[in-house]
N, CA, C and O of each residue as an XYZ file, in Angstrom:
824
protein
N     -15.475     23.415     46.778
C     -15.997     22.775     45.570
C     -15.237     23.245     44.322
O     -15.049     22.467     43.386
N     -14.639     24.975     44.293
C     -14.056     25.164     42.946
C     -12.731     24.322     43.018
O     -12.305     23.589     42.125
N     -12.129     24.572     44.304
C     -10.819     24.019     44.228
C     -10.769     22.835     43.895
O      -9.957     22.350     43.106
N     -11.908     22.093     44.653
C     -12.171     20.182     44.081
C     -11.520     20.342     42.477
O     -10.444     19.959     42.019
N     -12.715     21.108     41.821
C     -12.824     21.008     40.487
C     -11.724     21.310     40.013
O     -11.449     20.825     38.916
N     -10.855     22.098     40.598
C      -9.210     22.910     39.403
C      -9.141     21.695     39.239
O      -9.448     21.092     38.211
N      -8.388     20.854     41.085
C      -7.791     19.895     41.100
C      -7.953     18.649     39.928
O      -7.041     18.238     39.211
N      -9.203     18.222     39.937
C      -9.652     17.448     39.107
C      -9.926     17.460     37.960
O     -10.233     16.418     37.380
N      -9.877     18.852     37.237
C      -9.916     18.928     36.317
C      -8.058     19.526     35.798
O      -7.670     19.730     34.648
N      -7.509     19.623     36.677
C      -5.984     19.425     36.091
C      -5.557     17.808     35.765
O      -4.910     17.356     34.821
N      -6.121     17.186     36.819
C      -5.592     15.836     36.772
C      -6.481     15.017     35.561
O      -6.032     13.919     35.234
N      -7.530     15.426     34.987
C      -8.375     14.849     34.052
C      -7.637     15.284     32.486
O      -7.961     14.837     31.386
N      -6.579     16.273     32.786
C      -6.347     16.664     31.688
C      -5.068     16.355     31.341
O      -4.607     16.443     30.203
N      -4.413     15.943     32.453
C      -2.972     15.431     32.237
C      -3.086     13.716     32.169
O      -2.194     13.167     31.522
N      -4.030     12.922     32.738
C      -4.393     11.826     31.959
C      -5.049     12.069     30.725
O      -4.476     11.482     29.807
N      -5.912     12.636     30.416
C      -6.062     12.455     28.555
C      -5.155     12.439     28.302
O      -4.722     11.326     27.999
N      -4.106     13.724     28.224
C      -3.044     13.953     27.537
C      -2.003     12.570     27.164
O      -1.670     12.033     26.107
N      -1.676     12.303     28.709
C      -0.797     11.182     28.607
C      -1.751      9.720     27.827
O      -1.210      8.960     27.024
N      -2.665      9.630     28.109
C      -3.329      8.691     27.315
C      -3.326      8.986     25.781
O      -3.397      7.978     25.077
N      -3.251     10.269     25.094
C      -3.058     10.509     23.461
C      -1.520     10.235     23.143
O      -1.012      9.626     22.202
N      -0.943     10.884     24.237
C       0.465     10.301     23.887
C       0.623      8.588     23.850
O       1.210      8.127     22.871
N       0.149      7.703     24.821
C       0.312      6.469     24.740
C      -0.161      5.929     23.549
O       0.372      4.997     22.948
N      -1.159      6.517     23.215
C      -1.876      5.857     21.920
C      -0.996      6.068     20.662
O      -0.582      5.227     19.864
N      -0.815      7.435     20.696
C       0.071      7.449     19.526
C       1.448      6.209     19.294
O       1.687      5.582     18.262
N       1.863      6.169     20.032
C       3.099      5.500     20.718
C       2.661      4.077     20.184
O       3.258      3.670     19.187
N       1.702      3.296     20.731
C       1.137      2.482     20.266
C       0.329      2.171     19.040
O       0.113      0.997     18.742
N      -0.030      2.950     18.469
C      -0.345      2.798     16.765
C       0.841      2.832     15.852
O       1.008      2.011     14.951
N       1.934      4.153     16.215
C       3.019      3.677     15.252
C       3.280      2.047     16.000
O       3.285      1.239     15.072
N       3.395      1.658     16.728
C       3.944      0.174     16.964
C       3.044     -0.832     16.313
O       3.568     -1.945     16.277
N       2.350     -0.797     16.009
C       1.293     -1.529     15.409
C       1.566     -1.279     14.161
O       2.357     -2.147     13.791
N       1.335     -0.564     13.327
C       2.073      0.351     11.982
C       3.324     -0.557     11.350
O       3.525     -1.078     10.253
N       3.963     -0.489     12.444
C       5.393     -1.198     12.169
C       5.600     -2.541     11.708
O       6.593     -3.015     11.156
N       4.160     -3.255     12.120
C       4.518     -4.509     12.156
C       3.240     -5.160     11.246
O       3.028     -6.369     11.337
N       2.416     -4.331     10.385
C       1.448     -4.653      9.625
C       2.084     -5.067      8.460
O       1.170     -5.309      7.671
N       3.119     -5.275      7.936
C       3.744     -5.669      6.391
C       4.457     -6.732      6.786
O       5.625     -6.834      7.162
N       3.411     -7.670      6.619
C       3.614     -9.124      6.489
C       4.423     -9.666      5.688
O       4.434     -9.394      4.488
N       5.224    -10.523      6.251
C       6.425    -11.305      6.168
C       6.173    -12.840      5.481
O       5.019    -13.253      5.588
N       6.805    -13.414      5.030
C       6.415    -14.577      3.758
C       7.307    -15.583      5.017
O       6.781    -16.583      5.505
N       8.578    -15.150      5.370
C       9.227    -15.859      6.049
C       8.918    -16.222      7.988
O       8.863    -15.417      8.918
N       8.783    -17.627      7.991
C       8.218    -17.527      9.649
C       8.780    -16.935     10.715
O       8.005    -16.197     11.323
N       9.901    -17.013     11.158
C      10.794    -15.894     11.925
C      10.173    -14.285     11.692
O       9.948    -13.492     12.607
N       9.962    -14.032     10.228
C      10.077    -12.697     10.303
C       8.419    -12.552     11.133
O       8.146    -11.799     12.068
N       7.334    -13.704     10.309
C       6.375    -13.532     11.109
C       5.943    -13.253     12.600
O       5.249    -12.405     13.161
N       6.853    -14.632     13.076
C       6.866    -14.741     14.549
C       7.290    -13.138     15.099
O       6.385    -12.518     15.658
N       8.657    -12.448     14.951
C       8.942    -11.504     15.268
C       7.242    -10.523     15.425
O       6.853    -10.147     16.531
N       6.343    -10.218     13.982
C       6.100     -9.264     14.177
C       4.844     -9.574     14.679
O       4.075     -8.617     14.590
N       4.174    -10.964     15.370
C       3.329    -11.494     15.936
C       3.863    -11.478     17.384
O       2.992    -11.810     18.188
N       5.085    -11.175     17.946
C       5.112    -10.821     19.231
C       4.847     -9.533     19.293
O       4.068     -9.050     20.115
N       5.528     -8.826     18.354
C       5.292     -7.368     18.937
C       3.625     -7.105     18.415
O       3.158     -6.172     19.068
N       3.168     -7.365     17.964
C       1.216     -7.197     17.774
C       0.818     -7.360     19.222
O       0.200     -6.565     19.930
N       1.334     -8.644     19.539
C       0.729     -9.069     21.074
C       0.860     -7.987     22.244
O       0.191     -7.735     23.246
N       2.128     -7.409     21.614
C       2.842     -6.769     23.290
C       1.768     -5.499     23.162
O       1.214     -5.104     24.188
N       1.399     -4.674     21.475
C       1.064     -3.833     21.693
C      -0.868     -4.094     22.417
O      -1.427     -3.124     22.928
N      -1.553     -5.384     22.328
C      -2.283     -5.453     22.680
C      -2.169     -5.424     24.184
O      -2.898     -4.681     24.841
N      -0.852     -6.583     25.012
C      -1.027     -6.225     26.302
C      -0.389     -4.640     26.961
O      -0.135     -4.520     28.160
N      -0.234     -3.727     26.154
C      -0.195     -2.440     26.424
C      -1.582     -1.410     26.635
O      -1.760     -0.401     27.317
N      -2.505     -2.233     25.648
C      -3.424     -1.712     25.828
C      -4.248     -2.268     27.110
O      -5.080     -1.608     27.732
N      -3.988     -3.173     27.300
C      -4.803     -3.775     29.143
C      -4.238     -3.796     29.636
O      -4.370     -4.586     30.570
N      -2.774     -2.822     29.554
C      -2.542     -2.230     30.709
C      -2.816     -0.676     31.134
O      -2.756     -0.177     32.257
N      -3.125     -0.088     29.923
C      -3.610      1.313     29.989
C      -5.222      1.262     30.760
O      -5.583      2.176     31.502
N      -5.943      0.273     30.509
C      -7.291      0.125     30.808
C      -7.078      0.686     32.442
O      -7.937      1.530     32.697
N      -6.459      0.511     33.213
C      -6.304      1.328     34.640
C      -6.453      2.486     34.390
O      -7.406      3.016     34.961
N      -5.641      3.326     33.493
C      -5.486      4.699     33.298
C      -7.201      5.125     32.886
O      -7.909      6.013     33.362
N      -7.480      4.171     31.891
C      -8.709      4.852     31.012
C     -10.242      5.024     32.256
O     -11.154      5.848     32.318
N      -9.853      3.672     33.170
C     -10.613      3.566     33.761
C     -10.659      4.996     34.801
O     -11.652      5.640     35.139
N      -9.317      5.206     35.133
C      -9.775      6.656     36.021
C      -9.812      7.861     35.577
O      -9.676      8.899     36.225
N     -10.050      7.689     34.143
C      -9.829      8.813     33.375
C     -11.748      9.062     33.136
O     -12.305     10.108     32.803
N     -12.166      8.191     33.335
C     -13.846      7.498     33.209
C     -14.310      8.376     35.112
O     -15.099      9.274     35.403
N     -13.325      7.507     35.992
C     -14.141      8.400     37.377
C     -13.755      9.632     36.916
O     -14.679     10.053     36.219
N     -12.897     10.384     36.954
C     -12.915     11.856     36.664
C     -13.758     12.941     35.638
O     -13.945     14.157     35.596
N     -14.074     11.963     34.988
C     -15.239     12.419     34.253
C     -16.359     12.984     34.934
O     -16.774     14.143     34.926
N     -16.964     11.514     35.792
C     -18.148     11.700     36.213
C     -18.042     12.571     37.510
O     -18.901     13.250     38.073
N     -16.614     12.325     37.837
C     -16.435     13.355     39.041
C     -17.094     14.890     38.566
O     -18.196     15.395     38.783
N     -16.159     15.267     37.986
C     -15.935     16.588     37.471
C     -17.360     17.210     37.171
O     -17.778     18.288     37.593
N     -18.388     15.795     35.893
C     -19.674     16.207     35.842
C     -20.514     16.636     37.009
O     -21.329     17.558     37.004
N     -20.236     15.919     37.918
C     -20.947     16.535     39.049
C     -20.889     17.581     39.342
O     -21.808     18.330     39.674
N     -19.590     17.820     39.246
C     -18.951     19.163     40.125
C     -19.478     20.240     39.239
O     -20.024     21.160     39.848
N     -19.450     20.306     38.332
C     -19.563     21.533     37.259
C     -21.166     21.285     37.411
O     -21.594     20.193     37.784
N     -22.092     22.474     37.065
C     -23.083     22.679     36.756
C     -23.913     22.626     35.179
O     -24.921     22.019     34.819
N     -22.972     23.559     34.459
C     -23.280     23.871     33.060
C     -23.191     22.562     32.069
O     -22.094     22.027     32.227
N     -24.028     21.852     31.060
C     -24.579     20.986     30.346
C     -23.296     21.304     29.796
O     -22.376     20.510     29.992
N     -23.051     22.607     28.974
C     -22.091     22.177     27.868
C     -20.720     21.955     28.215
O     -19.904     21.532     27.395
N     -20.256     22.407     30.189
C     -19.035     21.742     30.395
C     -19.247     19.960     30.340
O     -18.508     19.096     29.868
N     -20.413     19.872     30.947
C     -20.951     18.626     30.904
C     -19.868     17.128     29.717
O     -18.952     16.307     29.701
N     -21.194     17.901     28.821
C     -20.595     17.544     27.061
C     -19.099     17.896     26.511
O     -18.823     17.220     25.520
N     -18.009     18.844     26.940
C     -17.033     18.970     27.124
C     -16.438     17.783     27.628
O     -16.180     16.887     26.824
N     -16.188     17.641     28.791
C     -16.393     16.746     29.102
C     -15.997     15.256     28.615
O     -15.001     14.537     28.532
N     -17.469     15.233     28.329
C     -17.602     13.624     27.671
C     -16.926     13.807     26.429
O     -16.477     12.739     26.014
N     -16.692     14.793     25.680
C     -16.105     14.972     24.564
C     -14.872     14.438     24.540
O     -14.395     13.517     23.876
N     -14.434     15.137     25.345
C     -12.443     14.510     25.264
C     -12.606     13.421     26.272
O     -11.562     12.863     26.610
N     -13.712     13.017     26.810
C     -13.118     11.348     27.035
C     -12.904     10.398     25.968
O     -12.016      9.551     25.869
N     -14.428     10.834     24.714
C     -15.042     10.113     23.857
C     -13.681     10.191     23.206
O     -13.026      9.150     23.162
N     -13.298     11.030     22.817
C     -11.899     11.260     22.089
C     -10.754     10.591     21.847
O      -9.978     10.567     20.892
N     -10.814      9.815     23.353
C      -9.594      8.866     23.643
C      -9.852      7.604     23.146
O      -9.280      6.968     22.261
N     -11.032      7.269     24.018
C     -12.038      6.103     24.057
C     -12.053      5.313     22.793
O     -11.777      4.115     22.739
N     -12.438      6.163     21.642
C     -12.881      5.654     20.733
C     -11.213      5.315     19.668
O     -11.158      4.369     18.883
N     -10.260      6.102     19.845
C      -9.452      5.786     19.301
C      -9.109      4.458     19.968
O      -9.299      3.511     19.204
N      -8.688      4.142     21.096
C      -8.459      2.813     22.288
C      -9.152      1.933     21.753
O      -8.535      0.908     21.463
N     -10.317      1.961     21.494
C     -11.044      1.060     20.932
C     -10.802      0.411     19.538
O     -10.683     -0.762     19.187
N     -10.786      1.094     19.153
C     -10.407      0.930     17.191
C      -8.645      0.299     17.544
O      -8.544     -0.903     17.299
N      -7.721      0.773     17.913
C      -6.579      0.043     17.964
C      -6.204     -1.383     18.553
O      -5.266     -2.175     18.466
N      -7.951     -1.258     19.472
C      -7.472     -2.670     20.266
C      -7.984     -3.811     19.421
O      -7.378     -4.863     19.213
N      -8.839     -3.571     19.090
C     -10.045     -4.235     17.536
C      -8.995     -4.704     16.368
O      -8.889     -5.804     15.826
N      -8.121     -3.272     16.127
C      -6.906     -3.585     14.932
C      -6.088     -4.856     15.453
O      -5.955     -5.965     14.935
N      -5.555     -4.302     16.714
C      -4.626     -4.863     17.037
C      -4.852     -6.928     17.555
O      -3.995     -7.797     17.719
N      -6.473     -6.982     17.659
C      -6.582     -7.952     17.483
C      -7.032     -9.089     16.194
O      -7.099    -10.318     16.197
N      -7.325     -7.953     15.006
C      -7.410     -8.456     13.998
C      -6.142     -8.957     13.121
O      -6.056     -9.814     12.242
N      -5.181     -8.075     13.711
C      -3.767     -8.386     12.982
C      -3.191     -9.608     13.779
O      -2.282    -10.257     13.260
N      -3.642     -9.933     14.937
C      -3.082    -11.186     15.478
C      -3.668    -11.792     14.737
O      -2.990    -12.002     13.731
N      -4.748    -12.264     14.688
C      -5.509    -13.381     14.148
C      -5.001    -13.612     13.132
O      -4.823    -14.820     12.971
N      -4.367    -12.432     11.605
C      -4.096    -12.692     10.592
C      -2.436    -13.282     10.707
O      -2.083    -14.271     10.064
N      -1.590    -12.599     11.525
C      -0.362    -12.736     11.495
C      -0.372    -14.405     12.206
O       0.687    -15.022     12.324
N      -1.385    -14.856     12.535
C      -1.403    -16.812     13.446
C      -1.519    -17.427     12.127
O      -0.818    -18.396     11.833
N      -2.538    -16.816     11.147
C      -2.686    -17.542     10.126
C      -1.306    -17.242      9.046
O      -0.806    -18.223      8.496
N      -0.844    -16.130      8.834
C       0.179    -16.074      7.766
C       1.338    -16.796      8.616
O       2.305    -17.082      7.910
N       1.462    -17.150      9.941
C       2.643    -17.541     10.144
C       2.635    -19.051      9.905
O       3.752    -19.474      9.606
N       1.350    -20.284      9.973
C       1.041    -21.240     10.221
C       1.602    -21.076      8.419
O       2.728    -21.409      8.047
N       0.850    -20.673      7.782
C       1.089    -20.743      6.259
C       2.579    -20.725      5.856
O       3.273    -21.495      5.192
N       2.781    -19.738      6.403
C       4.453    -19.697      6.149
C       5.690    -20.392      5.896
O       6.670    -20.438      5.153
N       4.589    -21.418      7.887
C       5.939    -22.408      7.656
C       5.042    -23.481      7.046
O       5.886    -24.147      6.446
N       4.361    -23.825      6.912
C       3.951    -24.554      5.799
C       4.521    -25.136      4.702
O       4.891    -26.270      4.395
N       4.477    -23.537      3.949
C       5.036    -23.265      2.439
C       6.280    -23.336      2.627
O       6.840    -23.429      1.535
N       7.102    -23.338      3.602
C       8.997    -23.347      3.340
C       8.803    -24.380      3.457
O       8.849    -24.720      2.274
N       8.467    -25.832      4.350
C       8.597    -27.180      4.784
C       8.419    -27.519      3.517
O       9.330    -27.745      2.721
N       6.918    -27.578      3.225
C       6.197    -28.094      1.547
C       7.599    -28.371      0.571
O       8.069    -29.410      0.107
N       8.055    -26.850      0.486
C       9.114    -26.434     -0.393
C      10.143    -27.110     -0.271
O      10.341    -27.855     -1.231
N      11.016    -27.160      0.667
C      12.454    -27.460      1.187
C      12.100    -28.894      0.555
O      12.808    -29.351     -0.343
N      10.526    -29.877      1.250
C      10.440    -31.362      0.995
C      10.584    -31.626     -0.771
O      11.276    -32.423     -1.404
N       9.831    -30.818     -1.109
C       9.171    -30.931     -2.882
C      11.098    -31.052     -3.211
O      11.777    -32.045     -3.473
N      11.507    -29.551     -3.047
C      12.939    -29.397     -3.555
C      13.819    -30.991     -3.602
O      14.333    -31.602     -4.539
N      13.720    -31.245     -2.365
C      14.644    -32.675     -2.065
C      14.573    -33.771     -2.831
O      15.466    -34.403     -3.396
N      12.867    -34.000     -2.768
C      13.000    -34.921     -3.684
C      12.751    -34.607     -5.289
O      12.367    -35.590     -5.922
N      12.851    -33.848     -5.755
C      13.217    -33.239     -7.329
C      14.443    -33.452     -7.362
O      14.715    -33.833     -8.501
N      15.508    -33.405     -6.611
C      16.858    -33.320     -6.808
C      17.322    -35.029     -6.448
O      18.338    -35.512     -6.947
N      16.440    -35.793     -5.546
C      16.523    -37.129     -5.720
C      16.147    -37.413     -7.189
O      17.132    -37.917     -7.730
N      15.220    -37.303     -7.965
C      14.401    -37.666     -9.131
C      15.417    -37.097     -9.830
O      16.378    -37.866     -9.799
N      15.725    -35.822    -10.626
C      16.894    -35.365    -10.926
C      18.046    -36.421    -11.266
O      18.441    -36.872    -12.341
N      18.425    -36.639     -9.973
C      19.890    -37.744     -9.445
C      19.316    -38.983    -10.238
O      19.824    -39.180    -11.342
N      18.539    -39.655     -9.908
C      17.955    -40.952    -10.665
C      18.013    -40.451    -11.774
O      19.111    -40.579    -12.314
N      17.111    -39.823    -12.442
C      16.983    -39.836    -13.752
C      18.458    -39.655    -14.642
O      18.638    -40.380    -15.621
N      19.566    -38.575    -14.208
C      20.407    -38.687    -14.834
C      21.895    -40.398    -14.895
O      22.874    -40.691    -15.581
N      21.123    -41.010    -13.703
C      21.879    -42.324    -13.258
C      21.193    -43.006    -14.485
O      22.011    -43.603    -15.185
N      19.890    -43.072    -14.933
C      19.567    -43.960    -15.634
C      20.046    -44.703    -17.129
O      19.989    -44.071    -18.184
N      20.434    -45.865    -17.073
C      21.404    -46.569    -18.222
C      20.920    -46.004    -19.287
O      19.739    -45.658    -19.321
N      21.951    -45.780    -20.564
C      21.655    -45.109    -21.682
C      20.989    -46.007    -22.428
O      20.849    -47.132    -21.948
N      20.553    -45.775    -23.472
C      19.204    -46.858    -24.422
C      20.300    -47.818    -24.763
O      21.512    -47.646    -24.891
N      19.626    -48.758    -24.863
C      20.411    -50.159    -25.343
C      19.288    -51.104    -26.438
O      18.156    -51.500    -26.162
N      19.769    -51.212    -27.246
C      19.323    -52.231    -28.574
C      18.799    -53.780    -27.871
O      18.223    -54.593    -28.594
N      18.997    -54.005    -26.774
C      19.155    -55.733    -25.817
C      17.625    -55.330    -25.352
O      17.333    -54.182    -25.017
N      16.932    -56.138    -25.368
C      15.356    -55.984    -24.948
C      14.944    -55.970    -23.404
O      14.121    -55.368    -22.714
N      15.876    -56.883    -23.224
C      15.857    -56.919    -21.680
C      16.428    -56.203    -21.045
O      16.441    -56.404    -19.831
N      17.192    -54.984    -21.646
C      18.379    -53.540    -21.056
C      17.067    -52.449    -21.012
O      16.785    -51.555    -20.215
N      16.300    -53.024    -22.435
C      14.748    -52.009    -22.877
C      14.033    -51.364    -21.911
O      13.569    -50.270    -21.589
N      14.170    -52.787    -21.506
C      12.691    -53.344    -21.026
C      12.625    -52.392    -19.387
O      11.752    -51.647    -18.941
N      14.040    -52.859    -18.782
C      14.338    -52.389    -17.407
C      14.310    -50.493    -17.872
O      13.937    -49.558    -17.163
N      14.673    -50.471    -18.826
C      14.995    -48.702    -18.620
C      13.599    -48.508    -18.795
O      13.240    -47.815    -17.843
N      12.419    -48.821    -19.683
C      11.048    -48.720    -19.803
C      10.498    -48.771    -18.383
O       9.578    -48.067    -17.967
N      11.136    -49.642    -17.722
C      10.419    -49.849    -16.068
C      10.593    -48.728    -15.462
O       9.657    -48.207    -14.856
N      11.869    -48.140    -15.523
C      12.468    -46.729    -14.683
C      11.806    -45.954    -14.877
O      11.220    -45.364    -13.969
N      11.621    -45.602    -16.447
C      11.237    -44.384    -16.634
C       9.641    -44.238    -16.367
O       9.040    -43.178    -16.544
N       9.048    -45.411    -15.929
C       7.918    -45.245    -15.890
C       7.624    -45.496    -14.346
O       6.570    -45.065    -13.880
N       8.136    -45.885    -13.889
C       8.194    -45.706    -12.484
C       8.576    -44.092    -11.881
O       8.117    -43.602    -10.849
N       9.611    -43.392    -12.902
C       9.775    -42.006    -12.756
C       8.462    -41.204    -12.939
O       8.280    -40.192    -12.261
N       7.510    -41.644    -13.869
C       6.623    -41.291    -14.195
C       5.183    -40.856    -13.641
O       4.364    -39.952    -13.805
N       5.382    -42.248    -12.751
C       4.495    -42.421    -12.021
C       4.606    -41.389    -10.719
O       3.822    -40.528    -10.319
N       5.949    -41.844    -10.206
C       6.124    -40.898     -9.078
C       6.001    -39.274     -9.175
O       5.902    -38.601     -8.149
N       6.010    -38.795    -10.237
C       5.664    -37.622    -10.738
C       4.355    -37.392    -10.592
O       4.120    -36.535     -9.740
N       3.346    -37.890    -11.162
C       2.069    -37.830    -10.897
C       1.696    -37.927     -9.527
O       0.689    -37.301     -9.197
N       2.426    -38.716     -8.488
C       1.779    -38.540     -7.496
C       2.222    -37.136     -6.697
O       1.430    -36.667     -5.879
N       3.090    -36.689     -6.869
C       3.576    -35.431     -6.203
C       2.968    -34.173     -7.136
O       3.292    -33.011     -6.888
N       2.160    -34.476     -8.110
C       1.722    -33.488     -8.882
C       0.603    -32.533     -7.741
O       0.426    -31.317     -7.809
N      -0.119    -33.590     -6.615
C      -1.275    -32.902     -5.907
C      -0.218    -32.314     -4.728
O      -0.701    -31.446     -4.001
N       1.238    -32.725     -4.463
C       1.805    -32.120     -3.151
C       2.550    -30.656     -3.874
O       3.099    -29.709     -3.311
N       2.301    -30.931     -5.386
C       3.231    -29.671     -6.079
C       2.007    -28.268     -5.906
O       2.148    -27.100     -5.544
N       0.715    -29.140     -6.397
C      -0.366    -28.170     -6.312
C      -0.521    -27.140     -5.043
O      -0.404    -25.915     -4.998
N      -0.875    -28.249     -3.881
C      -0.718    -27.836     -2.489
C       0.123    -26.461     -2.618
O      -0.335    -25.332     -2.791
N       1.488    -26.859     -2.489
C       2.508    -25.622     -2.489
C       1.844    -24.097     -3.142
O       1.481    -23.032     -2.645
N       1.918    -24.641     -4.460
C       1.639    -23.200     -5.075
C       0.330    -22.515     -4.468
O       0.250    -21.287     -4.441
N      -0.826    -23.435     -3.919
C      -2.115    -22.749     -3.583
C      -1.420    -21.683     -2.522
O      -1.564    -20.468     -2.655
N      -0.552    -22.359     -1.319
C      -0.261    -21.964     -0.034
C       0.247    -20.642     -0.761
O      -0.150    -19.518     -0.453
N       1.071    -20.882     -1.655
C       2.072    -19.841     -2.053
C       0.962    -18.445     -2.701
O       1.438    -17.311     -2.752
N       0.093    -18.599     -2.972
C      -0.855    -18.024     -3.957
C      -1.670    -17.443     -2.614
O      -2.078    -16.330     -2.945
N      -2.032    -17.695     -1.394
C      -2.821    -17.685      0.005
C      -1.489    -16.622      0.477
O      -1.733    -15.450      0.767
N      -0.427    -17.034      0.507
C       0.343    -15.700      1.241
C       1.090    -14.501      0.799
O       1.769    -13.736      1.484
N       0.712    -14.463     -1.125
C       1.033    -13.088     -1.728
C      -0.351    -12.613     -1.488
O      -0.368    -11.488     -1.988
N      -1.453    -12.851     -1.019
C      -2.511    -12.181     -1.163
C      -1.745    -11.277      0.303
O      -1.967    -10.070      0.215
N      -1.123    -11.573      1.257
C      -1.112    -11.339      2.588
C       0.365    -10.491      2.780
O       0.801     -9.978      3.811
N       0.957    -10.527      1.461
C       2.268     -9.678      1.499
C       2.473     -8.935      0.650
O       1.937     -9.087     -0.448
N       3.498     -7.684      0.971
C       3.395     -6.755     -0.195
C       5.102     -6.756     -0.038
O       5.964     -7.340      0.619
N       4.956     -5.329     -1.463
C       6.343     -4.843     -1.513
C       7.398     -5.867     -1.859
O       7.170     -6.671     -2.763
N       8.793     -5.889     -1.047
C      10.211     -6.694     -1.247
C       9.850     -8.279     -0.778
O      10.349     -9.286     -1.280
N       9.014     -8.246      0.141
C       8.795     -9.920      0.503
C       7.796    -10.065     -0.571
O       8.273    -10.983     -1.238
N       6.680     -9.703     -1.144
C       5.874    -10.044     -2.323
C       6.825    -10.558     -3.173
O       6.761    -11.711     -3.600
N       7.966     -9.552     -3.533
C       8.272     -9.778     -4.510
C       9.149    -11.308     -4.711
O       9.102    -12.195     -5.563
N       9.847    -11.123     -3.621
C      11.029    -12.281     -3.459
C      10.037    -13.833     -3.455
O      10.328    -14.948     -3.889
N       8.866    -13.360     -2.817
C       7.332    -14.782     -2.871
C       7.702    -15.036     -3.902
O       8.263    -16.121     -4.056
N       7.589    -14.426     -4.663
C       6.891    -14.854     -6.481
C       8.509    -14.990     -7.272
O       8.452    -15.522     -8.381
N       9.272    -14.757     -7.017
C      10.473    -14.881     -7.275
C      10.459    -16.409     -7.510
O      10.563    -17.046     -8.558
N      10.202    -17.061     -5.434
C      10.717    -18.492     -5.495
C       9.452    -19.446     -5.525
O       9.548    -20.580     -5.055
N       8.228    -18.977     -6.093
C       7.017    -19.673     -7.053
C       7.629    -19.520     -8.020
O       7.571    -20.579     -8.644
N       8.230    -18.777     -8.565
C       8.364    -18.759    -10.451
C       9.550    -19.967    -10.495
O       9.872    -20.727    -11.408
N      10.043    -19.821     -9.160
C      11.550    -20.900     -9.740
C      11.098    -22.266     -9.200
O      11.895    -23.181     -9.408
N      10.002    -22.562     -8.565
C       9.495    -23.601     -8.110
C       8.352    -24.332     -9.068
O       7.848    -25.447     -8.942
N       8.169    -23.513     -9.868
C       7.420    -24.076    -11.515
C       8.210    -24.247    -12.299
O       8.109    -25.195    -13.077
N       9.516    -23.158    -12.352
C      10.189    -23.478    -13.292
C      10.975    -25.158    -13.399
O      11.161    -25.830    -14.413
N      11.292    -25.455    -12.078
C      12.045    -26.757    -11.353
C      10.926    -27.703    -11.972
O      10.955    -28.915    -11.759
């Protein structure tokens, strides 16, 4: 029965161990990839590695799980309450960190599905808005210079108000943009924050 117990209690202790090491291992990886990206690629990138570190964690669930029989093994084996609670102590130890990273690690998916959907959103929105500003742009500078002839008037009065018009209607696809754009500095910091608001400021300015 003592020898049971060395045994099992060597092997209970070299799985914790290796289980604190995995964890660690796996939180900096998670760590790494929490500073959200404005650009979709960069998203996508750090929405695979979120994933991988989640299926790391169901794959440790084998380990944790026999790290759980050895517990109750061991409780048996030992007599004394407070090896008992020992014990459960450095299981709880692991456990609860495993838990909290897998929780993180699925909250940051959820956010990194939504900042990436946004993302590309806001570049498409953008790239489209851009194009046709630089069509409108192109027209407007094509348009015949004023002419004294009523009927030269009349047609440039038509243009420009046809320019006019078309302006107003892209005023709600201009809005759109900036909301999206305004939805994913809440979600980025630092050098990509900054470069966000960079190409909002030049996308009002346009």
């Amino acid at each position: 029965r003592i020898d049971q117990a060395i045994v099992k209690s060597t092997q209970y202790r070299v799985l914790l161990r290796s289980l604190s090491d995995t964890l660690n291992t796996l939180d900096n990886k998670l760590r790494s990839s929490l500073a959200v990206s404005a650009h979709p690629d960069a998203v996508k990138q750090q929405l695979e590695m979120a994933r991988e570190v989640q299926q790391d964690i169901e794959q440790e669930m084998k380990n944790i799980e026999e790290a759980r029989a050895l517990c109750e093994d061991l409780s048996a084996l030992v007599g004394e309450e407070y090896l008992k609670a020992e014990l459960n102590r450095q299981l709880e130890s692991i456990l609860k960190p495993f838990s909290d990273i897998e929780q993180k690690a699925a909250n940051h998916v959820l956010q990194l599905q939504s900042t990436y959907a946004s993302s590309q959103q806001f570049q498409q929105m953008s790239k489209d808005f851009q194009t046709w500003l630089d069509t409108k742009r192109k027209e407007q500078n094509q348009v015949s210079p004023v002419s004294p002839k009523l009927d030269t008037l009349q047609v440039l009065i038509k243009e420009q108000t046809e320019i006019q018009k078309s302006l107003a209607e892209k005023l709600g696809s201009y809005e759109n943009i900036v909301a999206e754009a305004e939805s994913l500095l809440q979600k980025t910091q630092g050098a990509e924050k900054t470069e966000l608001q960079s190409q909002v400021g030049a996308l009002k300015n346009n």
